[in-house]
C-alpha positions as CSV (number, residue, x, y, z in Angstrom):
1,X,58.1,-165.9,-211.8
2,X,56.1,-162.9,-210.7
3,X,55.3,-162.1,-207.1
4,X,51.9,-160.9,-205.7
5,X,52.8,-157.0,-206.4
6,X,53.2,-157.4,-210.1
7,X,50.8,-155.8,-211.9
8,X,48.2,-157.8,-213.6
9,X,46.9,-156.9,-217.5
10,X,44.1,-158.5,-219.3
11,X,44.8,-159.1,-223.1
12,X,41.4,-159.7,-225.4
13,X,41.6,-160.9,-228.9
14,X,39.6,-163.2,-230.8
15,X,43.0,-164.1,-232.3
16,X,45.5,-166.7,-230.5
17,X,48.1,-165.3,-233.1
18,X,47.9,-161.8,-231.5
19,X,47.2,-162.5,-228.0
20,X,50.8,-164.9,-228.5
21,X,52.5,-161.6,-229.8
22,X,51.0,-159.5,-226.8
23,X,52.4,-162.7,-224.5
24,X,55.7,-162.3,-226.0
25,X,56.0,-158.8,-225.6
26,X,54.6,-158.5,-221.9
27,X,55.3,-161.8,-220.3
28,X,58.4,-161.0,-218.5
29,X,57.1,-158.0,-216.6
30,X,53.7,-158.3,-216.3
31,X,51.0,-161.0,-215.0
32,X,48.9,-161.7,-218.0
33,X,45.5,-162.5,-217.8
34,X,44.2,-163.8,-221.6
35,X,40.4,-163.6,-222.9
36,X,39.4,-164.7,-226.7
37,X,35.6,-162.9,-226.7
38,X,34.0,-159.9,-225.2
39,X,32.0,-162.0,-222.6
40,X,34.9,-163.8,-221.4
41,X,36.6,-159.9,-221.3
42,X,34.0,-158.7,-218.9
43,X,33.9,-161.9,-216.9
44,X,37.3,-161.9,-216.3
45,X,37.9,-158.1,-215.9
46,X,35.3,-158.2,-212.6
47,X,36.4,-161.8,-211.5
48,X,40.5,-160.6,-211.7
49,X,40.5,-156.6,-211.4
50,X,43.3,-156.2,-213.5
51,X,45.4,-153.1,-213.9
52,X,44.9,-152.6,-217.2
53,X,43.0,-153.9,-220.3
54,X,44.8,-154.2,-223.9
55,X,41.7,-154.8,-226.0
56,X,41.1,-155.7,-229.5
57,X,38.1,-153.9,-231.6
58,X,37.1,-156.2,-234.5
59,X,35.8,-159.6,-232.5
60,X,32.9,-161.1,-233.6
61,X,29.5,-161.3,-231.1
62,X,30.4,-158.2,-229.2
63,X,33.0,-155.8,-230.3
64,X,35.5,-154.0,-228.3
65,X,33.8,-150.9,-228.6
66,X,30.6,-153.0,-227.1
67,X,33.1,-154.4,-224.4
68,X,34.6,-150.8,-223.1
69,X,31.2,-149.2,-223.0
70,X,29.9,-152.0,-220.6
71,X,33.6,-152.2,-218.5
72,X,33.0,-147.6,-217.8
73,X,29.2,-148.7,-216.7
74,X,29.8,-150.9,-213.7
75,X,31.4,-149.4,-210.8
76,X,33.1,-152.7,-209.9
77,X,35.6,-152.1,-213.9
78,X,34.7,-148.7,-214.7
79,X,38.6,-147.2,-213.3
80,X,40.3,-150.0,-215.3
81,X,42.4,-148.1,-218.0
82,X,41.5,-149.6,-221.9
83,X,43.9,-149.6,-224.5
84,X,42.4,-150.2,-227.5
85,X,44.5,-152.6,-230.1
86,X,43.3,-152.9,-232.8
87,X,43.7,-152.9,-237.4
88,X,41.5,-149.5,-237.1
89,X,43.3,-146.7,-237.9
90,X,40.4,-144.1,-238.9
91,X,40.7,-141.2,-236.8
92,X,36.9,-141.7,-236.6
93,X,37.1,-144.8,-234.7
94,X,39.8,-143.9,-232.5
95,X,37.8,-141.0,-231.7
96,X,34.7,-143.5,-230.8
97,X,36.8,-145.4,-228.9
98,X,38.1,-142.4,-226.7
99,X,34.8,-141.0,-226.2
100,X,33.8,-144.3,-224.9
101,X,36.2,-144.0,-222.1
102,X,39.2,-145.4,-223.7
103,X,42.9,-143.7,-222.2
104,X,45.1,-144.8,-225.2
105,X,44.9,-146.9,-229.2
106,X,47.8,-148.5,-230.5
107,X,47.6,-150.4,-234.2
108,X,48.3,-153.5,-235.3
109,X,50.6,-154.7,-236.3
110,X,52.0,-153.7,-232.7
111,X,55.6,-152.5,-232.2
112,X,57.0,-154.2,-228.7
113,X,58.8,-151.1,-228.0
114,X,55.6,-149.0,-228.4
115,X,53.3,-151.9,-226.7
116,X,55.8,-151.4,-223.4
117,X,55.8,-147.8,-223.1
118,X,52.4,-147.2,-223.3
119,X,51.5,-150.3,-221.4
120,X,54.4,-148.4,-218.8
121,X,52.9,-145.1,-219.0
122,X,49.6,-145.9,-218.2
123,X,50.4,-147.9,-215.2
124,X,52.7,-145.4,-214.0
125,X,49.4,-142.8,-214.2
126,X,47.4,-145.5,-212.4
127,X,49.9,-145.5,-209.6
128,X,50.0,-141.7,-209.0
129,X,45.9,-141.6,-208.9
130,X,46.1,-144.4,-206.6
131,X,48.8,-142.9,-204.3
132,X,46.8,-139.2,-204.7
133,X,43.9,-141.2,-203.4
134,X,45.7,-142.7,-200.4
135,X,46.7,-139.5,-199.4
136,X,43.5,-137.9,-199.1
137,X,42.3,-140.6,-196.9
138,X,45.0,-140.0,-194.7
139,X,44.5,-136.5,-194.6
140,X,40.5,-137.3,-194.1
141,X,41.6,-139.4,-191.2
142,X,44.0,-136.9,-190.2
143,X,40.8,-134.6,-190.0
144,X,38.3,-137.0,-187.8
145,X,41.5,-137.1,-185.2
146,X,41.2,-133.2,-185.0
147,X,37.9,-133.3,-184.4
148,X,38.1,-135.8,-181.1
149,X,39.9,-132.9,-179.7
150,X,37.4,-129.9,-180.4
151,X,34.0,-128.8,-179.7
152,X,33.2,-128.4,-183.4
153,X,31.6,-131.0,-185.3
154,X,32.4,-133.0,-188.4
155,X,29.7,-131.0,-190.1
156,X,31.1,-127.7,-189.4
157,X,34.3,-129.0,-190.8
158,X,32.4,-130.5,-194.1
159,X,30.5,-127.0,-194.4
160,X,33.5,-124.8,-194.0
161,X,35.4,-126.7,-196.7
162,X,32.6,-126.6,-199.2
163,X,32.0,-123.0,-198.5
164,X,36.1,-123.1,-199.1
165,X,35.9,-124.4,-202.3
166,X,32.8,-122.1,-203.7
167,X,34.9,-118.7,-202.9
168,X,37.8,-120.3,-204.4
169,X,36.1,-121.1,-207.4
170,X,34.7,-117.1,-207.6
171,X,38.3,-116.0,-207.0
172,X,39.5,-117.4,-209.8
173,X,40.6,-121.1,-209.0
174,X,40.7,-124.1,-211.6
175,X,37.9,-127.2,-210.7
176,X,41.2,-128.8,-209.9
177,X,42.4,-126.5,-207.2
178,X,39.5,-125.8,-205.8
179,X,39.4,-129.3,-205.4
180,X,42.5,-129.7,-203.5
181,X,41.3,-127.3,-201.2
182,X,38.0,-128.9,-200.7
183,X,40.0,-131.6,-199.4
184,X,43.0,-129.6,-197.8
185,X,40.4,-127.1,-195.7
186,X,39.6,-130.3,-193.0
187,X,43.3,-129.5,-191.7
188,X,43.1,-126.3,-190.6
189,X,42.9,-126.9,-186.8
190,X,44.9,-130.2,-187.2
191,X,47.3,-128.5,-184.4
192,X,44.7,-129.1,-182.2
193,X,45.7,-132.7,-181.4
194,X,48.8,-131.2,-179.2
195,X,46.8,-128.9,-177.7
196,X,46.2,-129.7,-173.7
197,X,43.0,-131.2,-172.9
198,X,42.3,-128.7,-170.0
199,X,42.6,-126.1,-172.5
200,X,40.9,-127.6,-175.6
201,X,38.2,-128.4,-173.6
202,X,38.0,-125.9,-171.0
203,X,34.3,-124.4,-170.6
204,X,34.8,-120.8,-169.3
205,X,37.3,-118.1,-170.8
206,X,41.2,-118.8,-171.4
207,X,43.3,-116.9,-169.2
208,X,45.7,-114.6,-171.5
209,X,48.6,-118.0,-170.5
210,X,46.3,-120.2,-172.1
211,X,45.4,-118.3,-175.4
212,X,48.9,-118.1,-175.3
213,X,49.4,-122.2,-175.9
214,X,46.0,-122.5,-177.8
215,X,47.8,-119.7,-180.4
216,X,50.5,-122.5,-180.8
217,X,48.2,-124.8,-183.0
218,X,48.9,-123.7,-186.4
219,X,52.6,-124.4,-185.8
220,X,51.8,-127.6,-184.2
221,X,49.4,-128.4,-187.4
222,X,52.3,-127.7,-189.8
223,X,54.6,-129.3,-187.8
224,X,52.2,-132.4,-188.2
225,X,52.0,-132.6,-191.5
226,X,55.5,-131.5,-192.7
227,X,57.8,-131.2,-195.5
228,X,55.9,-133.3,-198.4
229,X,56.2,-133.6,-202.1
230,X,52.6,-134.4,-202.4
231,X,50.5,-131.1,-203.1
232,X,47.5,-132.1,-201.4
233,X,49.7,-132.5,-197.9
234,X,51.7,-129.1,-199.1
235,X,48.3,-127.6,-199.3
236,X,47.3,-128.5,-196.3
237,X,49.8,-127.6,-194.4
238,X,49.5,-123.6,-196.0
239,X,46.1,-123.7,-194.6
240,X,46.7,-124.9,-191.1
241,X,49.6,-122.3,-190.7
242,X,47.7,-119.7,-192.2
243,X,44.1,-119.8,-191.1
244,X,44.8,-117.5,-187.9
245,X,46.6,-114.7,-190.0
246,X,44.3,-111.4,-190.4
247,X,44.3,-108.5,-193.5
248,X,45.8,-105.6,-191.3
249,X,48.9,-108.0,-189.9
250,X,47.2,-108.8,-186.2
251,X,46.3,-112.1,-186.8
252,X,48.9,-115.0,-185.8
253,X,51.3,-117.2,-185.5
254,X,53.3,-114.9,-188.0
255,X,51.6,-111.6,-188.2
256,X,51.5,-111.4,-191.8
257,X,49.7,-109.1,-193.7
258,X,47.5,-108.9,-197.4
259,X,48.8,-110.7,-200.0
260,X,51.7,-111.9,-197.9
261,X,48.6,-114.4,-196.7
262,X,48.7,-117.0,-199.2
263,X,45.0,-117.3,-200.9
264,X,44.0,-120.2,-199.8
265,X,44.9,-119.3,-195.9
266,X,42.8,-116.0,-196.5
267,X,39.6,-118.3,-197.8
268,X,39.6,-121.0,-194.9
269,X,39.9,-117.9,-193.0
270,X,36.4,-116.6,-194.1
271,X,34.8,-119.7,-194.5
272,X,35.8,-120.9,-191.1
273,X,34.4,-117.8,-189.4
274,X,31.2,-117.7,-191.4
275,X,30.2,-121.4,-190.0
276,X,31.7,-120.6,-186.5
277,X,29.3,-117.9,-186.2
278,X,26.0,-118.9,-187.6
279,X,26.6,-122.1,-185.8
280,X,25.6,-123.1,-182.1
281,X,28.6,-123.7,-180.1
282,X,28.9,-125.0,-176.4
283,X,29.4,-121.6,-175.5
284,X,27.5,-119.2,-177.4
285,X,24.0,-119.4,-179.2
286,X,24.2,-119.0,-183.8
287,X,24.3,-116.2,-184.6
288,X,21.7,-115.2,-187.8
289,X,23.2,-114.6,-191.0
290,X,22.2,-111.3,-191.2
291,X,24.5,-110.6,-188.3
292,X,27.2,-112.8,-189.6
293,X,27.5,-110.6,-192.9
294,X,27.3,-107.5,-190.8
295,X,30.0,-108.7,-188.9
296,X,32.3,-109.9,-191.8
297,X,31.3,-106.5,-193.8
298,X,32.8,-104.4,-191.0
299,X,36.3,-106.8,-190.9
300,X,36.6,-106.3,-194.4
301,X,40.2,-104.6,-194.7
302,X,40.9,-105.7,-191.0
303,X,40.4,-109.2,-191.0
304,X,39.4,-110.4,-194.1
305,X,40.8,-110.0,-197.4
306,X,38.2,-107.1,-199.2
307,X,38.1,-109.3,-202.3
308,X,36.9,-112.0,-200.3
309,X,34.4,-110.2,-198.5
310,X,33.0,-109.6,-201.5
311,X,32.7,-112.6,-203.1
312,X,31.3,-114.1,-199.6
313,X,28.2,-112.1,-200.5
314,X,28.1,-112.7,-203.8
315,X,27.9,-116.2,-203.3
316,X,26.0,-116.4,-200.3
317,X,23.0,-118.3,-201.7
318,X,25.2,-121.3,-202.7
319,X,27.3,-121.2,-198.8
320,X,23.3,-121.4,-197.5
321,X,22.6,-124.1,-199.7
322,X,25.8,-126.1,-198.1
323,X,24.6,-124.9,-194.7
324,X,21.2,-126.4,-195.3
325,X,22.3,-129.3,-196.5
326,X,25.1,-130.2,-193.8
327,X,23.4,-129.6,-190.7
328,X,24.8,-130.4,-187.5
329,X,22.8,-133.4,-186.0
């Protein structure tokens, strides 16, 4: 008996004599779901949302090449993994079927051992997207906290990321990690949650006692989100610890200097000041971004990371376009 956390796989095959061999194969670990044509396929695959499809080519009325293309054009199957199984072994039509969205092909006649480690593989890979997924809503969620405790906006924290992820992409960064920092940027002032209301949200000047605690948020923000084998949470921790660290060693909580700033701490750095100042805050009017480059020019060395400083203006018409396209209500 299976409980409600095994996962579930649809087997299609116009065959009963294969879809019994799948059964025999798969039955003890897995809750099978069984379909004899391509319309039943796509019926059940929507009704049942299984975790994976094992999926015969050669059926008649609609082929499995027919039945994948139609499962990667509806949002509601298009994430189900497809293995194709199938009496085709020309690299030509395993190549179709890959192309068509496909993750893996094994031939008939199937080998059990080979049936259950890709069937285990592919699940496994499932899982880790699914878990990768959970924890970026956490850390989105993690982000809308922060900004109940600020003055900023949730479009200064969207713009700032963005603007994040184009200089990362100039520096050098794969899609991938540029990604991950997209994602990782949002928890830069997470801290900010243990700051004291009657500091957070004090209108007029800190006293020099105040800054002091205010200072305290990137350790408070790494302290939140902790010691993590997941790389998006590691991430985002480096930027909330790092964000307040300058070029020349003033900055704080560690006084670090150059390179000794990880990268990604020296481009939420940037980005974070670039919004901040062409944006209207509580208690200033936006600067123009005329001004704001003037002002990021002369902290180049100081401040900011040269390189950076650089690539800032080099990819200013793409930040504007983010700017213009996030605006603050």
């Amino acid at each position: 008996m299976h409980d409600e956390h095994t996962k579930s796989i649809l087997l299609v095959d116009d065959e009963p004599a294969n879809l019994r061999v799948l059964k025999q194969i798969l039955q003890d670990d897995y809750r099978l779901i069984f379909a004899k044509s391509g319309a039943e396929a796509l019926r059940l695959a929507e009704q049942k949302k299984p975790a994976l499809i094992l999926l015969d080519i050669m059926m008649p009325d609609m082929t499995g090449f027919d039945v994948c293309e139609q499962l990667k054009s509806h949002s509601e199957t298009k994430k189900i993994p497809v293995i194709f199984v199938t009496a085709l072994s020309d690299e030509t039509d395993e190549a179709r079927g890959l192309e068509l969205g496909a993750v893996d092909y094994i031939t008939k006649p199937v080998s059990a051992p080979v049936v259950r480690i890709r069937v285990k593989t592919h699940l496994s890979l499932v899982q880790a997207e699914e878990l990768k997924r959970t924890r970026l809503q956490v850390i989105q969620r993690l982000g809308h906290a922060a900004e109940y405790k600020d003055n900023e906006t949730g479009m200064h924290v969207m713009r700032m990321s963005h603007y994040s992820k184009i200089l990362a992409l100039a520096y050098g960064f794969s899609p991938e990690q540029a990604d991950n920092l997209l994602h990782a940027a949002p928890m830069h002032d997470i801290g900010k949650i243990g700051i004291p209301d009657s500091i957070m949200l004090k209108p007029g000047k800190l006293t020099d006692e105040e800054f002091a605690v205010m200072k305290s948020h990137p350790n408070i923000g790494a302290e939140i989100l902790g010691d993590d084998d997941s790389e998006l949470i590691t991430l985002a921790k480096v930027v909330a610890l790092t964000h307040h660290e300058k070029w020349n060693g003033s900055g704080y909580p560690n006084g670090l200097k150059g390179e000794d700033i990880p990268i990604e701490g020296r481009i939420v750095a940037i980005a974070d000041v670039f919004d901040a100042l062409t944006s209207v805050r509580p208690y200033k009017d936006a600067w123009s971004v005329e001004e704001t480059m003037e002002y990021i020019s002369s902290q180049s060395g100081k401040h900011f990371d040269p390189k950076l400083v650089e690539l800032i203006k080099q990819e200013l018409p793409a930040i504007l376009d983010i700017k213009q396209r996030y605006l603050d209500n």
